[in-house]
C-alpha positions in Angstrom: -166.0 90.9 7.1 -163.6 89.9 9.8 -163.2 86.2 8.2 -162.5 87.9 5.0 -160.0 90.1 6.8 -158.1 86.9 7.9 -158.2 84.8 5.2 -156.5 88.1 3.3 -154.1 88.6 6.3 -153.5 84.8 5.7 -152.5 85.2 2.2 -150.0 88.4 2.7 -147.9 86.5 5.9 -146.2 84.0 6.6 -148.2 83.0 9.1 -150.8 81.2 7.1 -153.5 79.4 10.0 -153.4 82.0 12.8 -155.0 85.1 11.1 -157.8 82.7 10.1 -157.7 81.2 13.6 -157.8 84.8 15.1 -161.0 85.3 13.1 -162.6 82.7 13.7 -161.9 83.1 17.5 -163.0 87.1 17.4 -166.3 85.8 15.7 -168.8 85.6 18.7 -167.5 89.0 19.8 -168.6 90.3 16.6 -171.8 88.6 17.0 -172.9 89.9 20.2 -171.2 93.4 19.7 -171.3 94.3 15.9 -170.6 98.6 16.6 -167.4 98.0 19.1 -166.3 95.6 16.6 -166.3 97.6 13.7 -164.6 100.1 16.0 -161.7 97.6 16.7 -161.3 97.2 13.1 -160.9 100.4 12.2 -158.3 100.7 15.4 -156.4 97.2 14.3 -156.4 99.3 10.7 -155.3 102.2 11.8 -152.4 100.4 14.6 -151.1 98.4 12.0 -150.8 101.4 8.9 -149.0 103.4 11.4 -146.8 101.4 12.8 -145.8 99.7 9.7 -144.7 103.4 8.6 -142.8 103.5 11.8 -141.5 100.7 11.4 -140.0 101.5 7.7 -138.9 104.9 8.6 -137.4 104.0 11.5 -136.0 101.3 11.0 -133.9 102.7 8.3 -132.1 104.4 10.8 -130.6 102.0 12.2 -127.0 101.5 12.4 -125.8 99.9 9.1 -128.8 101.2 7.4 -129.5 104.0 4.9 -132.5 106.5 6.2 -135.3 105.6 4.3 -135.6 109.3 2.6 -131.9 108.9 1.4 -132.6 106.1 -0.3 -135.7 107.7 -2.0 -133.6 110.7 -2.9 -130.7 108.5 -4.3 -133.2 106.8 -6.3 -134.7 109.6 -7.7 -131.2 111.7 -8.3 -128.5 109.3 -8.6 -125.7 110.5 -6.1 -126.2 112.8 -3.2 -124.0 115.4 -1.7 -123.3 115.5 2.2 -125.6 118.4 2.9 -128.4 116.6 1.1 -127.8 113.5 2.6 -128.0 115.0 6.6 -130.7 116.7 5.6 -132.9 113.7 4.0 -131.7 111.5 7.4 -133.5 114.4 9.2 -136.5 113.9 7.5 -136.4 110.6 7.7 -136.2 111.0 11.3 -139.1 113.5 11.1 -141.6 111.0 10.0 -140.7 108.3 12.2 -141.3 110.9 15.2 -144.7 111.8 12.9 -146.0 108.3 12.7 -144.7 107.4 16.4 -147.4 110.7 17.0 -150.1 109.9 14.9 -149.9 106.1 16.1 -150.2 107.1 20.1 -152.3 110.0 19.4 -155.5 108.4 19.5 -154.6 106.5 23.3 -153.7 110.0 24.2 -157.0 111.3 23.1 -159.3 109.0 24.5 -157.4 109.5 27.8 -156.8 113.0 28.0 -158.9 114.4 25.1 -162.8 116.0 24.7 -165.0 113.1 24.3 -164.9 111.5 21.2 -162.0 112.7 19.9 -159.8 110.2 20.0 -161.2 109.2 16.2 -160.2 112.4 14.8 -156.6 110.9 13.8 -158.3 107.8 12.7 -160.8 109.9 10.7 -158.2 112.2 8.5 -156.6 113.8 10.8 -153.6 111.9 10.2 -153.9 111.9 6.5 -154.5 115.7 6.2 -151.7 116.5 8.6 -149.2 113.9 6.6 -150.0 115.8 3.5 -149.7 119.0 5.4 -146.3 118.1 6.5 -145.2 117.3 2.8 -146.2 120.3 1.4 -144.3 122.2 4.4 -141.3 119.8 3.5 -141.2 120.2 0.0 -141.5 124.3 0.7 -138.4 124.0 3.2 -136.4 122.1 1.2 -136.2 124.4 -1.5 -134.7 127.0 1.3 -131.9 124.5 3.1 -130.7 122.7 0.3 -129.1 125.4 -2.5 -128.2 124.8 -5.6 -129.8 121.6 -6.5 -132.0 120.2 -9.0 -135.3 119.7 -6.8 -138.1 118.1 -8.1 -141.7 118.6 -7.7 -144.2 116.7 -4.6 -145.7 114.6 -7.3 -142.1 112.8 -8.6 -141.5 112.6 -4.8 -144.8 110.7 -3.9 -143.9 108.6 -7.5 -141.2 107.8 -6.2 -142.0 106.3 -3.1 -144.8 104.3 -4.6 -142.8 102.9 -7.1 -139.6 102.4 -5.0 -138.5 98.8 -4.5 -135.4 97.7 -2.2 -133.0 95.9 -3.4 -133.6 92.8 -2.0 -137.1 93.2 -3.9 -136.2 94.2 -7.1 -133.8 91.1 -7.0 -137.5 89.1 -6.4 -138.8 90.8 -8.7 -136.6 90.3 -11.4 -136.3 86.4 -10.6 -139.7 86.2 -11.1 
């Protein structure tokens, strides 16, 4: 499992030899502890879905940069009024603070927490709290943005999964 996990970690980087190397490397730990390694790979999963949405949401905010919910929003409704476009940097800034959470939680939990339940975020805690959050989003929005054509959760979360930046649909279309 773990070589197959850096031979495909291989494929997606740049970095080509040192996932495999890693693997390779983390092999006798795996040998001799098989349960705390499949433990560490659900962790490493976990770490790196977590902060990769951090580190999309967030760093959309950066100076120079358009919040990562703006651009959503202007993708799925063309132009976007001031009011709307405050209020989709605030969400953006929402889910950066929601995965910066979800993606310490677990430390915190192990640390502070009742025994064991440091794997609840890990477990779905995470993902039924995330799709908590939406629905509470999509409700709220509705009440501080008037007079506006919303549309529904699902054409959000299509969206998002379909959404390419530009520099990617430029690839894309090159291709």
């Amino acid at each position: 499992m773990i070589v197959l996990q850096g031979l495909a970690l291989s494929l997606l980087s740049k970095w080509h030899a040192l996932p495999i190397l890693f693997a390779i490397l983390f092999l006798p730990f795996a040998a001799h502890w098989p349960q705390q390694t499949i433990v560490l790979d659900g962790i490493g999963f976990y770490s790196l879905a977590m902060g990769a949405m951090l580190a999309s949401f967030a760093g959309s905010l950066r100076p120079g940069h358009e919040p990562l919910v703006s651009t959503l929003a202007r993708h799925v409704h063309g132009t976007l009024r001031d009011d709307v476009a405050r209020y989709t940097r605030r969400v953006t800034m929402f889910w950066s603070f929601f995965f910066a959470i979800a993606l310490l939680l677990p430390a915190a939990l192990f640390l502070w927490g009742p025994s064991g339940s440091w794997r609840w975020p890990m477990t779905g805690g995470t993902i039924a709290a995330a799709v908590f959050a939406m629905a509470v989003e999509a409700f709220l929005r509705r009440i501080v943005i008037r007079n506006f054509d919303h549309v529904s959760l699902r054409t959000t979360i299509t969206a998002f999964r379909d959404f390419r930046p530009a520099s990617r649909q430029k690839e894309a279309a090159d291709a």
